[in-house]
N, C-alpha and C positions, 0 to 999 in steps of 0.2 A: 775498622772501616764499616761504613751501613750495610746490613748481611740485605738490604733490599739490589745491590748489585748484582748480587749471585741472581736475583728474580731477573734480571735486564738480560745478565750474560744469559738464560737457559732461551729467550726468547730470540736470542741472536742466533744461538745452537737450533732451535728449531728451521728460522725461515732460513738458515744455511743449509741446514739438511734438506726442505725443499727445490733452494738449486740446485743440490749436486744430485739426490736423489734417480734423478731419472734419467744420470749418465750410465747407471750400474745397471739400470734395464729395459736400456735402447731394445736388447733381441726381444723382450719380453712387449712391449708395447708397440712395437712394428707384429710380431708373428699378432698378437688381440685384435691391430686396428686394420689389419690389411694394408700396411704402408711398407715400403722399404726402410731400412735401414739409415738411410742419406735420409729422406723425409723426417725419421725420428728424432734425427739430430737437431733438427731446424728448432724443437722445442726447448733447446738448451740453447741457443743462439737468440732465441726471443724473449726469452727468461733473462738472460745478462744483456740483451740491447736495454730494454726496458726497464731493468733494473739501476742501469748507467744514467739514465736521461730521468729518469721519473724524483727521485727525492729533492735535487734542486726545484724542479719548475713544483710539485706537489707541498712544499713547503714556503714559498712564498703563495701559493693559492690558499695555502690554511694558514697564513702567517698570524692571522690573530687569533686561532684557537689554542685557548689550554691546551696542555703539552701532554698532562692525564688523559682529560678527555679524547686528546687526539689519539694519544696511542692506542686507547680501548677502539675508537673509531678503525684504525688503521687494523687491528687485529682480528673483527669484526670482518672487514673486507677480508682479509688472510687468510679469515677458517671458510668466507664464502667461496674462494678461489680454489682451494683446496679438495673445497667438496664436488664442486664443478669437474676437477679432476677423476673424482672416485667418479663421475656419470658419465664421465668420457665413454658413448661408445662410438665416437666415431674423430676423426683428424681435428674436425676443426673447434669441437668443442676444446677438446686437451689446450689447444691453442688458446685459446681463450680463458682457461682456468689460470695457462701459467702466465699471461699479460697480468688480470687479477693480483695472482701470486708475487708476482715480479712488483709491478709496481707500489702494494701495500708493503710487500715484503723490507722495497730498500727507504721506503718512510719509517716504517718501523725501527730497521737497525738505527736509521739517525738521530732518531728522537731517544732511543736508549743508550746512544752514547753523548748525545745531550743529557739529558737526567742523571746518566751515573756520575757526570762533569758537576751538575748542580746541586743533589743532594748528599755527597761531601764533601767534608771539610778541603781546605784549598792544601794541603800535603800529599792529600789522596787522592789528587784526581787523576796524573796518570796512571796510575793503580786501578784508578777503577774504568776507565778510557780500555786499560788491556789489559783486562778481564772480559769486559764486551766482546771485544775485536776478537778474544781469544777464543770466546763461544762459537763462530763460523769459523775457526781455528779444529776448533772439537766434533763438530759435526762430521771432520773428515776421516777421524780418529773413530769415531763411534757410530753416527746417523747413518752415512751411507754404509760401511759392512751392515750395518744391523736392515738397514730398507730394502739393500740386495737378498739378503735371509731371506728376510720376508718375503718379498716379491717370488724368489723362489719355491718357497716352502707354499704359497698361495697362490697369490696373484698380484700383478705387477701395482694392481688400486690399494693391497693392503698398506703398504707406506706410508701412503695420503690418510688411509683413515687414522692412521697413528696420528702424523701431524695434525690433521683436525680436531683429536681430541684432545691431545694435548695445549692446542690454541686455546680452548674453554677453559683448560686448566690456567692457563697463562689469563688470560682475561679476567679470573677471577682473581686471578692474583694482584695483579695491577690497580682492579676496582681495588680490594681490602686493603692493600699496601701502601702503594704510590701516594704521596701525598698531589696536590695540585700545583702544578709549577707555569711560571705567567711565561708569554711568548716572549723572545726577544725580538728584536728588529730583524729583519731578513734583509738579505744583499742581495741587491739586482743580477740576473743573470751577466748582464753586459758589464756591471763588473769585476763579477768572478773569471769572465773570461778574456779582460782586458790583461787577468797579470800572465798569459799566455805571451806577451807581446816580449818578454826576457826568451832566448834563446836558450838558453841555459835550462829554466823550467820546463819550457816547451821539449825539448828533445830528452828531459829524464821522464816527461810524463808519457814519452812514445817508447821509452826505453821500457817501462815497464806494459804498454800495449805491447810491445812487438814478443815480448819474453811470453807474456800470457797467450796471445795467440799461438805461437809457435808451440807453447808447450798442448793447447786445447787441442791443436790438430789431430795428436792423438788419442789425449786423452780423455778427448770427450766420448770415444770411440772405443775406451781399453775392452771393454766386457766385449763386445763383439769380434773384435782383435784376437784377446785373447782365446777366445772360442776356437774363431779359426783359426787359427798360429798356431795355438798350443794343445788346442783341444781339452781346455779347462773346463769344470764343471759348475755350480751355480753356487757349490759351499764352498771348492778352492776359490772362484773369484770373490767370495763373499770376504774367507782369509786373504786373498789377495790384496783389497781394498784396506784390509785394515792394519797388513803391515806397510803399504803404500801409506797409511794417513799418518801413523806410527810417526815413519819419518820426512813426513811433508812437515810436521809440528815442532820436531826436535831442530829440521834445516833450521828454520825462524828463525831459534834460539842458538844456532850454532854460528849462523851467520852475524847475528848481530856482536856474538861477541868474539869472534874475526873481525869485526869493522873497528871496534875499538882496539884491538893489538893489532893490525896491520896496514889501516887503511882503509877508506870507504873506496876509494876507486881502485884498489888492487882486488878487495874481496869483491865488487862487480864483474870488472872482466875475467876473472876467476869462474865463478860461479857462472856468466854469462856461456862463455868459453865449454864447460867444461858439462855444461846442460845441449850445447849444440851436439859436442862427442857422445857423449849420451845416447842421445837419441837419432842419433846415425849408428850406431854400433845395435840397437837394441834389432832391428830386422833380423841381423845377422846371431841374435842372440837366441833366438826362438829354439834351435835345432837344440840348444841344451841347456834342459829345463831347469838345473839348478844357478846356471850363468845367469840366465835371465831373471830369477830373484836376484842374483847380487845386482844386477842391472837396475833392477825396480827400486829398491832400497837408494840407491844411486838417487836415482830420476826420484823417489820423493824426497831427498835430502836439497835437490837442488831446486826442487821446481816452486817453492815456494823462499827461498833464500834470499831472490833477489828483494824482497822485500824491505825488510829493515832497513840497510844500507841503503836502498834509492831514496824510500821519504825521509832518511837521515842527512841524507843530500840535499835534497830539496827545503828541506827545515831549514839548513844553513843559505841557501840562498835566499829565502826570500820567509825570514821570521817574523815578521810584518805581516804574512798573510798566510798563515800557516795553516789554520783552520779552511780557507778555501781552500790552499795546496792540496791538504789532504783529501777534501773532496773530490777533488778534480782528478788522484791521482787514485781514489777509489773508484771513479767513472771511466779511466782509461784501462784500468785492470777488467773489468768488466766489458767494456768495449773488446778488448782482446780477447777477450774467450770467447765472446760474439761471434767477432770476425774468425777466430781458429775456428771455430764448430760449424762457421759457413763453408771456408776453405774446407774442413775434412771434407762436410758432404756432398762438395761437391767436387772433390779428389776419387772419395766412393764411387761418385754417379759416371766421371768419365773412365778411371781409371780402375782401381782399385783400394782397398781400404791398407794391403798393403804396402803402399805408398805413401800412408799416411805421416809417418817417421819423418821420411827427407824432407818430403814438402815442408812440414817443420820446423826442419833446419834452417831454411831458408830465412825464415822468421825471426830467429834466436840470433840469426846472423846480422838481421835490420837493427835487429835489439843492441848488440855488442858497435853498432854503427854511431847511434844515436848515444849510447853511455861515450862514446869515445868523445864524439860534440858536446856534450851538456859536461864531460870532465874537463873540456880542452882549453889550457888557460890558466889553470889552477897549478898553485906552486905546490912542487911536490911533496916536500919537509911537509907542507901543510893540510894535507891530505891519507899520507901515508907515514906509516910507524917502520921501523926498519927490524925485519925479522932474527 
């Protein structure tokens, strides 16, 4: 396979690592900027709003630039947003870097999973499609422990200036590499959002908003959680982060090959199910600190699971339109961590942040609502394997 993928996937690994980044040092960039903690969140809520809504409408605005040139373009924007970050001394700049961030960031991933689509051979392309996909996969595994360190060991800018430099590195990469690849045709918004009009699609692309919300509520919030709950320090959550990413990567992989021996709609409500339990049980887990690793290990195994199995779903319904599916079902994912990271902070502001868990549930519960309608109808032999 073209070793220029592994260039696409580090660049996917990077701007992943800038959204998750600054969920590991909410405490640290509330105590720098003078803001609460609920205020800090809202930068991870406008990072994945933004993230959601920008690649469609920013790709038919560039729809006739080269696909090279665009990405150096879009990178360029990335390391500027980035650095905005490192000058942040005050709320509303931060804000601003991560709009920047956000919205070059999810041009970015799409054009490098176009490119690893185009520059191999037609054997490899899902191959090289999830390798991309699998870099924001990594960044959870390695980016965020490694940006909590640092934020610790420094300050909460050091991160950013990682990612900034490594964006130069990326950029030069792309220039020396990347061959020139011609635009395709771009598809109207109205109608990538006309195949919403199937029921079926529509409630598995809520199924997975309602799963990512409910799981953001808390976890856009763990490092200040666990602070107070557990009374962790900034190297155990730095360890904490990385056996959480450990098995948020392995779920993926565990899940998907559960859907193939069991069933795509058994391993959903499953995993649906068994992530609400979870994170209803996890309050109650705090008082004993070794419970609550096996709890975590748990909650990354599931919280990214549902994945596979839904756009496996959704593939089979509508393989005709599978490349918007996907999109679309990448903007609801994002949406949902949105909406979670609004809900937390604003769970913090009236209530408490240990609240965050149930309210949660609440969500995981819409989720297992909506898999129930987008499965219902479907014959069983033909969806499910018999254990």
């Amino acid at each position: 396979m073209d070793k220029r993928v592994y260039l696409l996937t580090t660049i996917a690994f990077v701007v992943g690592m800038a959204e998750l980044i600054i969920g590991g040092i909410l405490d640290l960039v509330a105590e720098d900027l003078q803001i609460t903690i609920s205020q800090a969140g809202l930068s991870i809520t406008i990072f994945a709003l933004v993230f959601a809504i920008s690649a469609p409408i920013l790709l038919l605005v560039c729809s006739k630039i080269e696909r090279k040139r665009l990405t150096i373009i879009g990178l360029v924007v990335f390391f500027v947003g980035n650095i905005i970050a490192v000058c942040s001394f005050n709320f509303e700049l931060l804000i601003l870097s991560r709009i920047v961030s956000a919205a070059s960031g999810s041009l970015v991933v799409v054009l490098c999973i176009n490119l690893a689509s185009r520059i191999v051979e037609q054997a490899y392309r899902g191959r090289a499609i999830g390798l991309v996909v699998m870099g924001t996969s990594a960044s959870l595994v390695l980016g965020l422990p490694i940006g909590v360190l640092l934020g610790n060991l420094f300050q909460w800018r050091t991160p950013f200036i990682l990612i900034a430099i490594l964006t130069i590195l990326l950029m030069i990469g792309v220039f020396l590499y990347m061959v020139q690849v011609p635009p395709q045709k771009a598809i109207p918004l109205k109608e990538q959002l006309s195949t919403l009009k199937n029921n079926k699609l529509l409630f598995a692309h809520l199924t997975t908003f309602f799963f990512l919300a409910g799981h953001f509520t808390l976890y856009g919030y763990l490092t200040p959680y666990t602070k107070m709950m557990l009374n962790f320090s900034g190297m155990t959550i730095s360890i904490l982060y990385f056996v959480y990413g450990i098995s948020a990567v392995s779920g993926g992989g565990i899940a998907g090959l559960a859907a193939d021996r069991f069933g795509l709609r058994r391993v959903v409500f499953i995993v649906i199910t068994l992530l609400a339990t979870t994170l209803f049980i996890i309050p109650f887990s705090v008082s004993i600190v070794s419970l609550f690793w096996v709890i975590l290990i748990v909650w990354g195994i599931l919280s990214w699971a549902i994945t596979p199995p839904v756009q496996t779903h959704i593939l089979s319904l509508a393989q005709d339109t599978s490349d918007i599916q996907q999109s679309l079902n990448n903007a609801a994912l994002h949406f949902g961590i949105a909406f979670g990271t609004f809900v937390g902070s604003i769970v913090i502001k009236f209530l408490s942040l240990e609240y965050n868990a149930h309210i949660g549930v609440v969500f995981i519960l819409l989720s297992l609502i909506s898999a129930v309608i987008s499965f219902r109808g479907e014959v069983k032999s033909l969806t499910e394997k018999p254990i």
